[in-house]
Every structure is written in structure tokens, then in C-alpha cells.
C-alpha positions as CSV (number, residue, x, y, z in Angstrom):
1,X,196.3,131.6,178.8
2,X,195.7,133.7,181.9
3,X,199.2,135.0,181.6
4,X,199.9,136.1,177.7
5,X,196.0,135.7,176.5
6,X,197.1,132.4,174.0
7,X,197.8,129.0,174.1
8,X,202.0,128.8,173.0
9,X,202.3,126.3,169.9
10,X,205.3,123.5,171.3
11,X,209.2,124.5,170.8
12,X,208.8,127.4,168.9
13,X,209.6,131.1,170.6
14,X,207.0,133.2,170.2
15,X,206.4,136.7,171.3
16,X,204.2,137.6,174.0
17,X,203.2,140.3,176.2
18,X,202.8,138.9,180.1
19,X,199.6,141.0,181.9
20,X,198.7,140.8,185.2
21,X,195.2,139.6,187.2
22,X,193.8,142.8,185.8
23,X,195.0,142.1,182.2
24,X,197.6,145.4,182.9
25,X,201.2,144.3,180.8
26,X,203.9,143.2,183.1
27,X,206.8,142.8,180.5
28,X,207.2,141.8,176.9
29,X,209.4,139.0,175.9
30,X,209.6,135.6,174.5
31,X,207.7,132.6,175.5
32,X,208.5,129.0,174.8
33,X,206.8,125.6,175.8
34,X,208.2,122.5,176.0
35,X,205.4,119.1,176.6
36,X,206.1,116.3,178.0
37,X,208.5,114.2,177.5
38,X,210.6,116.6,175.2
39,X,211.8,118.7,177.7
40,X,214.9,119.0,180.1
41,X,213.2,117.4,182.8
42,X,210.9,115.2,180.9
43,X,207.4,116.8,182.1
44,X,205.6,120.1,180.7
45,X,208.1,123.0,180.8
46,X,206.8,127.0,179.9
47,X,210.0,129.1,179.8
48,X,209.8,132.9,180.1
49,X,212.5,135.1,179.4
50,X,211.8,138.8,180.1
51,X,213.6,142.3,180.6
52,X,216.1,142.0,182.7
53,X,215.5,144.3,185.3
54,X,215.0,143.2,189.5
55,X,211.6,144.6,189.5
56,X,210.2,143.4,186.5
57,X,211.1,140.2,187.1
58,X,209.8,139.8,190.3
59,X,206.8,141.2,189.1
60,X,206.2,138.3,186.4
61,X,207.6,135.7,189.4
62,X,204.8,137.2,191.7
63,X,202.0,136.6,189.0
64,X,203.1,133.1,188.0
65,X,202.6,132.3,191.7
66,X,199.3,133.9,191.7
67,X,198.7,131.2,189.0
68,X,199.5,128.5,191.1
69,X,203.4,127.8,190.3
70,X,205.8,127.8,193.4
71,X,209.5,128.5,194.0
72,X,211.8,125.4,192.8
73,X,213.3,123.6,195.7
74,X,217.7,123.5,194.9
75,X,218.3,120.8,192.5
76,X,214.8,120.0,191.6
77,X,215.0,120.7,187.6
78,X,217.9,118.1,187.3
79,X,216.4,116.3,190.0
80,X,213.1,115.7,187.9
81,X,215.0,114.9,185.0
82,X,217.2,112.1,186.8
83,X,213.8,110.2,188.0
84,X,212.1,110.8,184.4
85,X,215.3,108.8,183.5
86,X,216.3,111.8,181.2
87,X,220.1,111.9,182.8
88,X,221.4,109.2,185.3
89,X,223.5,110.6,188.6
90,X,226.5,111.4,187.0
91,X,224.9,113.9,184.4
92,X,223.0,115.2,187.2
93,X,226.1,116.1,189.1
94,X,227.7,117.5,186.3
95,X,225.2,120.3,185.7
96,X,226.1,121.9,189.1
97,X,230.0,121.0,188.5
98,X,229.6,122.9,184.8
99,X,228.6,126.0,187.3
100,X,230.8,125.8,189.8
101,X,233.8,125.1,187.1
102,X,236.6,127.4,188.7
103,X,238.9,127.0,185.3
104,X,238.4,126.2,181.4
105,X,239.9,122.6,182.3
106,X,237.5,121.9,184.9
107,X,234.4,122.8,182.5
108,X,235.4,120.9,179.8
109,X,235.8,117.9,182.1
110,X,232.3,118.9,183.3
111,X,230.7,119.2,179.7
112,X,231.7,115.6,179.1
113,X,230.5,114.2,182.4
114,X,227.2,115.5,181.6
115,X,227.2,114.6,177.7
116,X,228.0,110.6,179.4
117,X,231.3,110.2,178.9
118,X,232.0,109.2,182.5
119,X,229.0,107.1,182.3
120,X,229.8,105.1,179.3
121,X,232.9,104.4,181.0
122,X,231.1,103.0,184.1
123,X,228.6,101.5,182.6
124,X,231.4,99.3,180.3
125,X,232.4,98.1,183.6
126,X,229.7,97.2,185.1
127,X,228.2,95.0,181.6
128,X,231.7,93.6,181.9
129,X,231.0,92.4,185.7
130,X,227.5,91.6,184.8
131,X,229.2,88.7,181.8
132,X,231.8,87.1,183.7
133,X,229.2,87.1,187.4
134,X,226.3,85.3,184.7
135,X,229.3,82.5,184.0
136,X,230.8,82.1,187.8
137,X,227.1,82.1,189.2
138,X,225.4,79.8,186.3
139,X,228.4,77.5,187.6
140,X,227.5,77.5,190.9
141,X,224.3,76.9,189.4
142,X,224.3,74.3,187.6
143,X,227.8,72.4,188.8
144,X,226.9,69.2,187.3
145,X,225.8,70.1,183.7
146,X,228.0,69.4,181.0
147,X,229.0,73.0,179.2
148,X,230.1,73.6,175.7
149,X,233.7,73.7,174.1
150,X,232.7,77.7,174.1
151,X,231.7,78.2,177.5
152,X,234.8,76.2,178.9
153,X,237.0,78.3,176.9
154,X,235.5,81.1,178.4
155,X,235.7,79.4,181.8
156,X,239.4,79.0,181.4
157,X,240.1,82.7,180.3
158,X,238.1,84.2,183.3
159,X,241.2,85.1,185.1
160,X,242.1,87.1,182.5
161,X,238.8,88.5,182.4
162,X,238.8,89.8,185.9
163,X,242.2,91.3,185.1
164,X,241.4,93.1,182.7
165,X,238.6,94.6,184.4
166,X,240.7,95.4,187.0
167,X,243.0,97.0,184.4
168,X,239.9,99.4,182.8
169,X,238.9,100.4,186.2
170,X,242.4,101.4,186.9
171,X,242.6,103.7,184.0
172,X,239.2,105.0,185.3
173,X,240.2,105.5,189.0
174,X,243.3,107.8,187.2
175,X,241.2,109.6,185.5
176,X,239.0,110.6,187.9
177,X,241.8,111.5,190.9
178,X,243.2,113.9,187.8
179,X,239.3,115.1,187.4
180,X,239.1,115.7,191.6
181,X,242.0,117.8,191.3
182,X,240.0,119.9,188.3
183,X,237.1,120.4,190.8
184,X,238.9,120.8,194.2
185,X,242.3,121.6,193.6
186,X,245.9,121.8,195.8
187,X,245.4,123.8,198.9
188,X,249.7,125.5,199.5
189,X,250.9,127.2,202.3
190,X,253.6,128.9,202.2
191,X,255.0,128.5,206.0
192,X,258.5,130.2,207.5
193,X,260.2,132.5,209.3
194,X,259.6,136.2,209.2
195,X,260.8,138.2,206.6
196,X,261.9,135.0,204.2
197,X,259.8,136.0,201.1
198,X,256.7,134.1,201.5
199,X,254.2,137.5,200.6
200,X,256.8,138.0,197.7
201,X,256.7,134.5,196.5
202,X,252.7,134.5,197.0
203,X,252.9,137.9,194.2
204,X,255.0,136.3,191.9
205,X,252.8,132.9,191.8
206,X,249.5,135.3,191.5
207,X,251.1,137.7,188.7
208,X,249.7,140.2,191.0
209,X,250.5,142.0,194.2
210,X,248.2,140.2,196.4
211,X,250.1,140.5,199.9
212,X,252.0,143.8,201.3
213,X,255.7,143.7,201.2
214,X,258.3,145.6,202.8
215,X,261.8,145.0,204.7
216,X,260.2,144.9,208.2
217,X,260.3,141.6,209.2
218,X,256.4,140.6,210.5
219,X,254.4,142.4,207.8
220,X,252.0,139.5,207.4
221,X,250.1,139.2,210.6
222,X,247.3,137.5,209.1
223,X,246.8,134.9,206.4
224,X,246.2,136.1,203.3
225,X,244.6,133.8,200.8
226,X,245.1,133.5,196.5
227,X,243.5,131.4,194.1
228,X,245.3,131.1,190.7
229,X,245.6,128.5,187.9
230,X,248.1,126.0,187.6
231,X,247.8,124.3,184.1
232,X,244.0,124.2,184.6
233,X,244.4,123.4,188.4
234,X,243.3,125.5,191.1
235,X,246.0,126.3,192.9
236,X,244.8,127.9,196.6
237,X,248.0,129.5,197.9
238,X,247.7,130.6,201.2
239,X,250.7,133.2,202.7
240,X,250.7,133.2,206.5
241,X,251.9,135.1,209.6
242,X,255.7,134.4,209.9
243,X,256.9,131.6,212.5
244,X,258.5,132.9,215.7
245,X,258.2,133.6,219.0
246,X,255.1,136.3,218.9
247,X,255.6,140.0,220.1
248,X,252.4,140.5,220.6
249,X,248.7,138.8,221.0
250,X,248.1,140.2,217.4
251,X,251.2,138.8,216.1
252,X,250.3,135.3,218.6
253,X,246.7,134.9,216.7
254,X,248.0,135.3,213.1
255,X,250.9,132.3,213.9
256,X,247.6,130.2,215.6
257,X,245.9,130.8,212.7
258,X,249.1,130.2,210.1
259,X,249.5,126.6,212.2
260,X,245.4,125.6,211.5
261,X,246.0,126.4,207.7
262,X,248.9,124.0,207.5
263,X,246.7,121.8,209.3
264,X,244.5,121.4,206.3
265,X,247.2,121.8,203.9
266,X,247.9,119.3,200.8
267,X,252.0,120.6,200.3
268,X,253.9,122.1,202.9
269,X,255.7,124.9,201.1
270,X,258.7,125.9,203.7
271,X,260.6,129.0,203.2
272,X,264.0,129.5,204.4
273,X,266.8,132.2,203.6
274,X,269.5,131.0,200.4
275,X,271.6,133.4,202.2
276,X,271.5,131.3,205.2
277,X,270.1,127.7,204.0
278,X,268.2,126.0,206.5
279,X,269.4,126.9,210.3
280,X,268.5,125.1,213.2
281,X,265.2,127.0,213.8
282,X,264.4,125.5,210.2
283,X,264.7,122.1,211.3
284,X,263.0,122.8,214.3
285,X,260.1,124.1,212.6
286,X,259.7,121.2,210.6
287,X,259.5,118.5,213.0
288,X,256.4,120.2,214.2
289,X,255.0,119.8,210.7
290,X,251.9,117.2,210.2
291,X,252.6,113.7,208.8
292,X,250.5,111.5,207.7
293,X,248.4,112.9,204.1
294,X,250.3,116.2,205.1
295,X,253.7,114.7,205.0
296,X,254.4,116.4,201.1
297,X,256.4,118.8,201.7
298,X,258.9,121.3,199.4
299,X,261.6,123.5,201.0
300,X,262.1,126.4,199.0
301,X,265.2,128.4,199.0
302,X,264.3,132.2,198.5
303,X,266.8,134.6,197.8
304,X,269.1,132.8,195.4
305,X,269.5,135.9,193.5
306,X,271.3,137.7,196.7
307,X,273.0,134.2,197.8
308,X,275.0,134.1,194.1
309,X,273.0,130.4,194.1
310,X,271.8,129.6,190.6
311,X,268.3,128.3,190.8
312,X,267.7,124.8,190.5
313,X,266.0,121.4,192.3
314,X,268.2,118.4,194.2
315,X,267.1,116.0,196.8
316,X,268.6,115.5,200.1
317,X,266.9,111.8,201.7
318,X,264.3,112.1,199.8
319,X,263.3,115.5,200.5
320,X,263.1,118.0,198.1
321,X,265.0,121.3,197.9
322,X,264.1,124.1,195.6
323,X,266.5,127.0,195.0
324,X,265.0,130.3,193.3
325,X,264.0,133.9,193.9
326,X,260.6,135.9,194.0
327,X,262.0,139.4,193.4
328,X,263.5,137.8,189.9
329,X,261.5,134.8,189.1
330,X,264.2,132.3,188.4
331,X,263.3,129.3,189.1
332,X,260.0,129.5,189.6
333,X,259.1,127.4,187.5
334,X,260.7,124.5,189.1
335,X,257.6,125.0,192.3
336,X,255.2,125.3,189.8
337,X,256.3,121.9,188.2
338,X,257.1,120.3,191.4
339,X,253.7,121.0,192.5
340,X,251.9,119.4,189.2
341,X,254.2,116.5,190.2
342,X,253.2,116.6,194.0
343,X,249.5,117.0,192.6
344,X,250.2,114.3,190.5
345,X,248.9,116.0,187.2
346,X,249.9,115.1,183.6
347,X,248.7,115.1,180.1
348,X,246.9,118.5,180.7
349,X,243.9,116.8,182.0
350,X,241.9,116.4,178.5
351,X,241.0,113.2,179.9
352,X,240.2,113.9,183.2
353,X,236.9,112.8,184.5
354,X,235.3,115.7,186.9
355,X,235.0,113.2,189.9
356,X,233.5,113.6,193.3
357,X,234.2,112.3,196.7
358,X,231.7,109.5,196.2
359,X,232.6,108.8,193.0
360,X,236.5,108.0,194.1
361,X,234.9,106.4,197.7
362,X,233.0,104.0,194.8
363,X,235.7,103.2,192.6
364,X,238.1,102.4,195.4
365,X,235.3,100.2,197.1
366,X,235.0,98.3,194.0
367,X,238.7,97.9,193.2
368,X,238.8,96.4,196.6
369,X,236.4,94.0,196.0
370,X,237.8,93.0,192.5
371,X,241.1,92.7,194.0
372,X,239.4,90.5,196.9
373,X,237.6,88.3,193.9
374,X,240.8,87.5,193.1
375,X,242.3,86.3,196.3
376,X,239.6,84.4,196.6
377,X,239.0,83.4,192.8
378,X,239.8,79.2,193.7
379,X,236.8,79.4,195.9
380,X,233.9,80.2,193.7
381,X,231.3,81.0,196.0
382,X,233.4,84.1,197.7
383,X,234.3,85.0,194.5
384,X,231.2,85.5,193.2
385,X,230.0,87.6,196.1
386,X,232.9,89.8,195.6
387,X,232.2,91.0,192.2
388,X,228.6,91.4,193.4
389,X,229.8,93.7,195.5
390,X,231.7,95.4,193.3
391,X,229.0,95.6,190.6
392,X,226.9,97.4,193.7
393,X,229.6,100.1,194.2
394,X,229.8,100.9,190.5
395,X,226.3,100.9,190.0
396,X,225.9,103.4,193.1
397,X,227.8,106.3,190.5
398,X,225.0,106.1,188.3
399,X,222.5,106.0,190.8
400,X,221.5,102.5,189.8
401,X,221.1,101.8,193.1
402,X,221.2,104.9,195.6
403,X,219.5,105.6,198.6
404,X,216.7,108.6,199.1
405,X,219.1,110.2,201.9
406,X,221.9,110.1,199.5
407,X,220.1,111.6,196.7
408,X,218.5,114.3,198.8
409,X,221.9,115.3,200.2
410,X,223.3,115.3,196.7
411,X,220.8,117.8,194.9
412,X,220.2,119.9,197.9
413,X,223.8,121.6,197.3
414,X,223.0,122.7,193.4
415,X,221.5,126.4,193.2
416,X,217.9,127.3,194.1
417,X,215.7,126.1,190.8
418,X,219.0,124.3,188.8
């Protein structure tokens, strides 16, 4: 009332002119109210859209607090909403992965987080759990009553049961290492010698000249970074400073800095000269290479063009060895395939679930514990505990059962007000 002189009749948008403590107009533009519970969040909701403009609209922010409103904490719109029960923790998540979508793929598989595809799918697990941890636990029970033909039917095929739960939360756990790869993406570093073609391979990748070229070997004294798409993948290429002995301290940083990048890498992208193929200082190089999660790595063969190599893929003990050229482009589609494959992509990702850390930490937990139930499935108490545990882990995604700190870490990284 104090703000546009009337009372706004529920979900319709109706024009109004916002005024100031002195009844002076701030702005003209539409106002719509939403009561409880029909609203995003479940409680009263007035929404004001105005002019655009910086001033203006910090002009109608400055008399709404004068009112009594306040500045939304990050998160707290979807975080009202998950404890008026109006989206569980998955939804929730998925409004700030719908923002922070980096490609078309990684939107879509956003849009149906929030709309509860992901949950469905969770929650058909966890009702499946629920059914067969009812019959194990009503037979620890009640040991001595005499069941039904149907329930020892069902008591026989309870094997099969936990199998085939095992089996759906496999399909999940696929689906959501293909949706982690939507939201995070690959992280490549291109890593060689001087003068091998790593800035010209990092342009040809981007469709763009990203990095400097020229004939002098040590152009790149600094890492240079490039985010592109890779069939709906982020792809975050990184060209560093070429490895050699440095000639100078600039030259010495830039190589400390190109050996922290492959650090972190996820593929290993090492560029030797076709001309040449891979020298002694090549194999040298990579036996200082991480292992470990690190250990994928792709040597790449630049140059073909001026070897008279045509371009292609073969494997030498198991390691792969890519032959192309940058200045052409043959062959490079062969590393942008082998990097899906390295990635592990396929089927374009339309069913790829937009997973989280915690959500893959959760799905591996309960696999564990469903795998552990059945080790253990002759000895029914341990068993039973198992798929408790399991249950737990999947009903952790959905914030069934989630602790305070974990919920305030969670919405504390959306925007301010979301």
C-alpha cells in the first residue's frame, strides 16, 4: 500500500506507479503478487519489475528497505522453497547449475534436474531399497512365523532383487559421471618442447587465434588459457611455456607455471615434431609426467603435413599416438574424438544427469554398500545394515536426510537473492 497506493489483486500483473516516503513517483512498471503457498518459495511473494536503469532501481531497492524488506542472503529464494517442501535438494541445486550452464548440453541437463528427472530416478531406488529392507528386516523380525506361498516367493527372488538394484543404480551412476563432465568439463594441456605447435594447435581447436605464433621458438612464455565446446563438453585447453632448459627467469616462471597446470590436468596432451617423432628429450619429458588420475595421456604428432605423414591414430603399449597438423587441420579430428573417448562421452549426453561432487561421493557410497549387502547377503543381519546404509547415502541427494552445515555450504555458493 505505502509503495503503489493499492492493494495488488493475487497473480495478475498490474500496472503501478512506485512513490517514495513523500508519495513523489520513483518508477512505473508492473507489479505482481504471489500468497502463500502459490508461489516459488511457498510464502508471500510481491515482484516488481521496473525500468531498467542502475539508479532507478536502486532507488525503488532503497524505498522497499525503508519499508522494512532486507537484502536476500545467496541462495535464500531456493533455499525457502526447499524447506516449504516446494523443490527437494536436487531441484534446488539445479537452479544455480541452469545459471552457471557453460553450454546448451549442460542446460538442458539442468532444466531436467530441476523439473525431477534426477529425482524420480533416485527416489525409484530408494522405494526399491525401502521393499526388499521391509522383507529382510520383518525376517529378522519375526524368524519364527510362518509366511505365505507369496512372501517366500518373494524371499527366494531377493537376490535378484538386490541385483537389479544394483543394475538401475549403475545406469544412474553413468549418467551422472556423463552429467559431471556437462558441468565441469576436461581440463587439456597441451605440454612440449618449444616451437612444436602447441599455440598453433590451441587456434585450430578454438577456431580462433587465441595464442601468438611465429617461427621463433619460445613465443609462449606464459600459459595461455581457452575454453571451447566439445560436443556439448567444456573443453578448457590450456597452451603453456615450452619445456627446456630456461634462458631466462621470465622464460624459468612460465615452465614453473606450465609444470603446476599439468599438475591439475585431466589428459596430458604431449607435442612432439612428425619431422622428428619422439627423441630422447621426449621420453625424458614424459617420465616426469604425473601418474596416478593424471596418467591419460595422448602424444600428438604435429607437423605431418611437412613430415609427408598421412594423419592418422595407432597404439604403441598401450599408449596412444596421434598424427596430424595444426596449420592444415587433418587429423584433427582424431584428438577431438580421442578426447570424448578419454572423457568417456557418448550418446551426446541427452541423458546425462547434471551431477555434483556429492551427488557421485553418494552414489558411489551406496554402490559400495549394495555391493557389501551382497557379500554379506547369507548373513542377514549385516545385510540388512548394509542396505540401510545405502538407503541413507541415496536419501542424502534429495536432502532426505542432510545436515545444517551441509545445506548452508550448499546454498551459500548460488548468487546473492537466487
Amino acid at each position: 500500500m505505502n509503495l503503489c497506493g493499492h492493494r495488488p489483486q493475487p497473480r495478475y500483473a498490474t500496472l503501478a506507479t512506485f512513490r517514495d516516503a513523500n508519495g513523489l513517483p520513483l518508477d512505473q512498471g508492473i507489479l505482481l503478487y504471489f500468497p502463500a503457498p502459490h508461489s516459488f518459495t511457498g510464502e508471500d511473494i510481491l515482484e516488481l519489475q521496473g525500468h531498467g536503469g542502475p539508479v532507478v532501481l536502486q532507488m525503488l531497492l532503497q524505498r522497499c528497505l525503508e519499508l522494512g524488506a532486507r537484502l536476500a542472503e545467496p541462495g535464500e529464494f531456493t533455499r525457502r522453497a526447499f524447506f516449504n517442501d516446494k523443490l527437494d535438494l536436487v531441484q534446488a541445486e539445479a537452479v544455480a547449475d541452469l545459471i552457471d550452464a557453460s553450454t546448451a548440453q549442460a542446460a538442458r541437463s539442468a532444466l531436467r534436474s530441476l523439473s525431477g528427472e534426477f529425482s524420480v530416478a533416485v527416489d525409484g531406488l530408494v522405494q526399491g531399497l525401502t521393499d526388499l529392507r521391509m522383507l529382510i528386516e520383518a525376517t529378522l523380525d519375526f524368524p519364527d512365523e510362518q509366511l505365505g506361498a507369496d512372501e517366500v516367493q518373494i524371499s527366494n527372488k531377493a537376490a535378484d532383487r538386490l541385483a537389479q538394484l544394483r543394475a538401475s543404480l549403475a545406469q544412474i551412476r553413468a549418467r551422472a559421471q556423463q552429467g559431471s563432465l556437462l558441468r565441469n568439463g576436461l581440463s587439456v594441456v597441451l605440454a612440449g618442447p618449444p616451437n612444436v605447435g602447441k599455440s598453433s594447435l590451441l587456434n585450430r581447436l578454438a577456431g580462433e587465434e587465441c595464442a601468438i605464433v611465429t617461427e621463433l621458438a619460445g613465443t609462449t612464455r606464459d600459459t595461455v588459457r581457452e575454453t571451447i565446446q566439445l560436443s556439448g563438453i567444456p573443453l578448457h585447453v590450456v597452451d603453456t611455456a615450452g619445456l627446456r632448459e630456461p634462458g631466462d627467469l621470465v622464460e624459468e616462471l612460465g615452465i614453473a607455471r606450465t609444470w603446476r597446470e599439468i599438475e591439475k590436468s585431466d589428459v596430458i596432451v604431449q607435442m612432439v615434431d612428425a619431422r622428428s617423432g619422439l627423441t630422447s628429450e621426449d621420453e625424458r619429458l614424459a617420465w616426469q609426467f604425473p601418474s596416478g588420475r593424471h596418467s591419460r595421456r595422448v602424444i600428438v604428432h604435429n607437423k605431418c603435413d611437412l613430415a609427408n605423414l598421412p594423419a592418422g591414430r595407432r597404439e604403441e603399449d598401450g599408449q596412444v599416438h596421434l598424427y596430424l597438423s595444426a596449420l592444415t587441420g587433418a587429423g584433427i579430428d582424431l584428438l577431438r574424438d580421442e578426447l570424448l573417448s578419454i572423457a568417456g562421452w557418448h550418446e551426446h549426453g541427452e541423458n546425462a544427469i547434471l551431477a555434483r561432487e556429492r551427488h557421485i561421493g553418494a552414489l558411489a557410497s551406496a554402490d559400495s554398500y549394495l555391493a557389501q549387502a551382497t557379500v554379506e547377503w547369507s548373513r542377514i543381519e549385516l545385510c540388512a545394515e548394509e542396505l540401510r546404509l545405502a538407503q541413507e547415502a541415496m536419501n542424502s541427494i534429495t536432502g532426505e536426510f542432510t545436515s545444517d552445515d551441509l545445506l548452508g555450504e550448499i546454498f551459500s555458493r548460488f548468487c546473492v537473492g537466487k
